[in-house]
N, C-alpha and C positions, 0 to 999 in steps of 0.2 A: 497722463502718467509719463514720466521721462524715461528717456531709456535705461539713468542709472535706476530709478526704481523697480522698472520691468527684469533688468541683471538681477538688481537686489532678491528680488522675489523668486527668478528662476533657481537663484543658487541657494534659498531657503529650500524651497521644494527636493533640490537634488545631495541634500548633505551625503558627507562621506561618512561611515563608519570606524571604528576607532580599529586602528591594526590590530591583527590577528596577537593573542598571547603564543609563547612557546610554550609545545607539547611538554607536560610535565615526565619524567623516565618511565619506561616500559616497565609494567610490572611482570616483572620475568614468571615467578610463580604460578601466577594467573594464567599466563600464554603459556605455560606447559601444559597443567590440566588442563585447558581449551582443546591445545593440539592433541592429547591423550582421550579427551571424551571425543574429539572431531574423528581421528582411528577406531578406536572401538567399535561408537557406531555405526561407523563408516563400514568398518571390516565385519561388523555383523549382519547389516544391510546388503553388504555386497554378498555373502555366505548364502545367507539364509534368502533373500531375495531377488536375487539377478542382477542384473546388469544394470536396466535401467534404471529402477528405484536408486539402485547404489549412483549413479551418472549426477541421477536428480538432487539426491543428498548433498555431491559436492557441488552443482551447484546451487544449491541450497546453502552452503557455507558460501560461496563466491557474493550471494545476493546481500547476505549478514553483514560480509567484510566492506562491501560497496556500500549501504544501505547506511551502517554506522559513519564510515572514511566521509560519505559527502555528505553526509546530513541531511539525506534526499526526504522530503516530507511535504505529506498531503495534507493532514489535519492544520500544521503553521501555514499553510503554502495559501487557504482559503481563508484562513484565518486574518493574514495580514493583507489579505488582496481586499478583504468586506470592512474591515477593521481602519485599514489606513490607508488603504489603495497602492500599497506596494505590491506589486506584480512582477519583482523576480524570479518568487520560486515557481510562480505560474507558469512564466517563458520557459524552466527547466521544463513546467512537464511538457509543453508544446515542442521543445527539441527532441525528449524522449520518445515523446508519439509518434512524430515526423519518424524518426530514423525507426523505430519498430516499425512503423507501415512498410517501410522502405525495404525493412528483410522481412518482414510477412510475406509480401506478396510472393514471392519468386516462390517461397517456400508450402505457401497456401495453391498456386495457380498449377506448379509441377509437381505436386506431392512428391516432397523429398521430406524422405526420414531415416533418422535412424532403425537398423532391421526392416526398413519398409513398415513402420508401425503406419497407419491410416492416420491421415493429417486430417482436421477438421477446425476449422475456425470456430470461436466464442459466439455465439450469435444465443438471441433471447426473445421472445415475443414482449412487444411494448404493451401492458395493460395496468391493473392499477397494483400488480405486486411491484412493478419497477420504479411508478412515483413513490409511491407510499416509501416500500424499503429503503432507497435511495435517499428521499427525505429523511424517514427515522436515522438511517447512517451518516446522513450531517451532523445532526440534532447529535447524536450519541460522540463521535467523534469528539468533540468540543469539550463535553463534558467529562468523557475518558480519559483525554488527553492525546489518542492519538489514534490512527487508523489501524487496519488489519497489519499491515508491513510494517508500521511503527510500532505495533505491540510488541511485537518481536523481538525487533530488534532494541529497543528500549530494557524489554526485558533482560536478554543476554547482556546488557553491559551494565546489569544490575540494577534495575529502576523497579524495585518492591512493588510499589504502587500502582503501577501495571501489570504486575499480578493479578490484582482484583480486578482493571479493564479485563485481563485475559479468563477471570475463573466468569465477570459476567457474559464476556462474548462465548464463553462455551454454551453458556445457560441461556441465551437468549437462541441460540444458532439451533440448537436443542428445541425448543419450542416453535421455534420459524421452520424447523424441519416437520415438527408435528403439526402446524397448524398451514402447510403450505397446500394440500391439496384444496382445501376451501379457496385459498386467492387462487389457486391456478382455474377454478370455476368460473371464476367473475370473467365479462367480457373482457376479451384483447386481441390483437391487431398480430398477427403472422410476422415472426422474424422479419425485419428489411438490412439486406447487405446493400451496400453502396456499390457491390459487382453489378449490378442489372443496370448499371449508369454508365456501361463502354469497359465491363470486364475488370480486370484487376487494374490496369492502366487508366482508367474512369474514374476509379473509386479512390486510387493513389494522389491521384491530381486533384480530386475533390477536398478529401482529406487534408492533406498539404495547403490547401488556399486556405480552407478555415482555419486550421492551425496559424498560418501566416495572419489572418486578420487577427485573431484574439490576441496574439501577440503585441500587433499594433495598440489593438484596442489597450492596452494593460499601459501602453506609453501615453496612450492619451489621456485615460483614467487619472495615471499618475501626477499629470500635470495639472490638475484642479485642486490641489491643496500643497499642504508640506508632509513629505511620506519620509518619516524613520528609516535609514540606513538596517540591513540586516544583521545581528551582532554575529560575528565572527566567530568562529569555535579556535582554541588550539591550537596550534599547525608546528610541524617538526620541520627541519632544514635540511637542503642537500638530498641526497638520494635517500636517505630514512624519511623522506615525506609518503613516498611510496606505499611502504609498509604500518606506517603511522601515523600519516595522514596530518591533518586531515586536506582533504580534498575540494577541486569546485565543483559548486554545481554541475555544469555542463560536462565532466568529467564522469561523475554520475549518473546523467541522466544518459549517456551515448552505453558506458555500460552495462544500467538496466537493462536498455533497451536492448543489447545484444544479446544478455543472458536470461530474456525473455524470448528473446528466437533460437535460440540452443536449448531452451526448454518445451518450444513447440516441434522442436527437429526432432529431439531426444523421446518426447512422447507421444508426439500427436497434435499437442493442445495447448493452450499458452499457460501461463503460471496462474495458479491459483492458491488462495490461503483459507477460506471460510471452512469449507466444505469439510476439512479436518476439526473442525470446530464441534461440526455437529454429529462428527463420526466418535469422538470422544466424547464428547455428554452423551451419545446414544449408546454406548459400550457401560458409561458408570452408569447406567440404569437398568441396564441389564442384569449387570451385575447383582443389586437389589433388588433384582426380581419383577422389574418392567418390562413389558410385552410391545417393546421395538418394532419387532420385525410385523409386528399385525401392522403399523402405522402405513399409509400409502406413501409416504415416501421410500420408506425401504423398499416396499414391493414393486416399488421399479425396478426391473432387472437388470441397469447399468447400478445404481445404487447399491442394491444387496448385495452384485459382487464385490462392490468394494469394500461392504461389510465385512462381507464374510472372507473377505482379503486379508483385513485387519493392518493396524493402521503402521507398521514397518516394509507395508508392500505398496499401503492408498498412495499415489501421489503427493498430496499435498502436506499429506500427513509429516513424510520424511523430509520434503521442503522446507516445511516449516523447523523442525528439528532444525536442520543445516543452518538455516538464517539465524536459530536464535544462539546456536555456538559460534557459527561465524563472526555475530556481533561480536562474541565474548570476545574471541582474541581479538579482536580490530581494538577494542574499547581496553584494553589491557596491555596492547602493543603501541598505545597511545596513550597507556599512563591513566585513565579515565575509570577505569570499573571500579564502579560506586555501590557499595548493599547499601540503601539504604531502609533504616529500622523502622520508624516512626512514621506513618500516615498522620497526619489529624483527619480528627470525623468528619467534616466535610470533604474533605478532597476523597476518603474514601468511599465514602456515599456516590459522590460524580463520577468517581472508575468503575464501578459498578452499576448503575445505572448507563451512566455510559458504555460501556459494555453488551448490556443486554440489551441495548437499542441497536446499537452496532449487528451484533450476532443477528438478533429479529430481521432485522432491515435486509442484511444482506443474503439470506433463505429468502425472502422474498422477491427481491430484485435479482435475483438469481446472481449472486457474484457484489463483491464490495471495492472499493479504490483499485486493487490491482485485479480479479478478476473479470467483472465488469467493466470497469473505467479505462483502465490500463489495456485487459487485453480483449474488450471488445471495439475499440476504438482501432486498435491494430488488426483486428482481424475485418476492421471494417463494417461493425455491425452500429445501424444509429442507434440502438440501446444504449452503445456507450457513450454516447452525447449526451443523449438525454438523460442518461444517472448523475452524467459530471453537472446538468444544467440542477435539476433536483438535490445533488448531496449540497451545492452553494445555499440555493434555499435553505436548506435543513439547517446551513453553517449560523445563516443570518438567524434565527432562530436559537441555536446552540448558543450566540455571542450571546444574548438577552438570558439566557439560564444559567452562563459562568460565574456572576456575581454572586447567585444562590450558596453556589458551593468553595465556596473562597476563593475563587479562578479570576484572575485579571484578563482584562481584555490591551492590546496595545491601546494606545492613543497618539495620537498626531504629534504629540510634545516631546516622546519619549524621544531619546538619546539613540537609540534602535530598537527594534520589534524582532 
């Protein structure tokens, strides 16, 4: 082969994407009720619950406005790395990781919190709730359309059809909460943190290498075919990019990652979204007259008080709140909030089912994309390796049942992915 062929082929492999469009006008309207429901709740959170819940809330909006601004996503991110070997958004989550580990540690090694609340890192025993879950939460992902973080925020900028992901991951989170003391039976393996490897300084530098090699790896993947350019969202000019976005990746992923460690400062714990999943389906059952609280997972007694907390006080309960108005305004301050009316019956079948695999999965695997993934990986625990090594499985898997439900998958030809 000549070398012009070997050019030829490199610069097939590395196309560019087509310029970003300009952000359509702010829909002013929209960003007043946003900011109006963002106050209320806020101020009644903060009233009625404290300090912290209220802390969390806001940022709970900061995670929405970020979340939408960079387009930060897990379910595309696996999607396009299995699909066609692009591995940009991969490399975001590898920079998000890195710099979370990077303020974990200090923050996990000296127990600093806000009030002195007791800091405790993500950590999970490896057995077969963590494949299995992890697995079904690829699987569901795909078919949903998007992960725990993206239902959210999807949601608040008006994407109807994640509705149905979000009513099946109530209902699946719901029955993973009922059926989780049977998997917690089955044999498994004792939490392992990466500390017992030379402390928090062992497990930092550990951490960091693997991140660095997958990263590599994602350049070298790439380079065995022709991988689609990422399509571009939007983007406003001059200092209204700020507020309007939209945003880079890497921009994203540094602030995730920060206000995942302002969420481990502020609570204790790192960010979580499942667990309000199943605190709300186990509340509308109640409600009709289901007997909840006999279930063993309530009667755990971190659980039941967060029950009986109720879910304007639960952590993740008001988090998620914040992210999904947060999106709003992001998505409305950049012109974009979309209702949309109309499902067809297959895509709504896939959000729903995808959903209740999603929910399922993630009561099992104890945590999904961002509690597990996210913040077990930062807190150092290899659970969150291996959910991230299992949800790919699950992905490739999920690719093969999106044509069932009118869901494309990228291809190597497309124009971008």
């Amino acid at each position: 082969m000549s070398l012009t062929d070997r050019t030829s082929d490199h610069s097939r492999s590395l196309r560019v994407a087509p310029a970003a469009g300009e952000a359509p006008p702010p829909q002013v309207t929209v960003v007043i009720v946003g900011l109006g429901l963002a106050l209320l709740l806020g101020g009644t959170i903060f009233i009625g619950s404290g300090q912290v819940p209220g802390l969390l809330f806001v940022i709970g909006l900061a995670l929405g406005f970020v979340l939408f601004h960079s387009r930060f996503g897990f379910t595309s991110a696996w999607r396009q790395l299995v699909a066609v070997r692009q591995g940009r958004a991969l490399r975001a989550h590898m920079l998000m990781l890195a710099a979370a580990c990077i303020l974990f540690a200090p923050i996990l090694a000296n127990q600093v919190s806000f009030k002195d609340v007791p800091v405790a890192p993500t950590l999970a025993p490896i057995g077969w709730g963590l494949f299995v879950g992890a697995f079904l939460f690829g699987v569901g992902m795909q078919l949903g359309g998007s992960c725990a973080s993206g239902t959210l925020f999807a949601i608040g900028s008006g994407q109807s059809a994640i509705l149905l992901t979000l009513v099946g991951f109530v209902g699946g989170a719901t029955l993973g909460a009922y059926h989780l003391p049977w998997w917690n039976q089955l044999p498994a393996h004792d939490p392992v943190s990466l500390t017992q490897f030379g402390g928090y300084p062992g497990a930092l530098a550990i951490s960091l290498a693997v991140m660095a090699a997958i990263t590599g790896l994602t350049y070298v993947v790439g380079r065995r075919g022709t991988v689609p350019p990422v399509e571009q969202p939007p983007v406003a000019t001059g200092p209204a990019r700020a507020v309007r976005g939209s945003w880079p990746l890497w921009v994203g992923a540094l602030l995730l990652a920060a206000l995942n460690a302002l969420t481990l400062f502020v609570s204790g714990g790192a960010w979580g979204v499942t667990f309000a999943f199943a605190l709300w389906g186990s509340k509308l059952l109640d409600l009709v007259g289901v007997d909840v609280l006999s279930w063993g997972f309530w009667q755990d007694p971190a659980n039941l008080a967060k029950y009986d907390a109720g879910f304007l006080v639960e952590k993740t309960s008001v988090m998620d709140l914040g992210i999904i108005v947060g999106a709003l305004v992001a998505s409305a301050a950049a012109g974009q909030w979309i209702l949309h009316r109309r499902v067809p019956g297959r895509l709504a079948a896939g959000a729903v089912i995808g959903g209740i695999m999603m929910g399922y999965g993630a009561r099992l695997a104890f945590g999904c994309n961002i509690g597990a993934y996210f913040g077990g990986i930062a807190s150092f625990s290899l659970h969150g390796w291996l959910w991230g090594v299992m949800a790919i499985v699950g992905t490739v898997g999920g690719l093969a049942l999106r044509p069932l439900f009118g869901l494309t998958n990228p291809k190597p030809t497309d124009s971008v992915c």
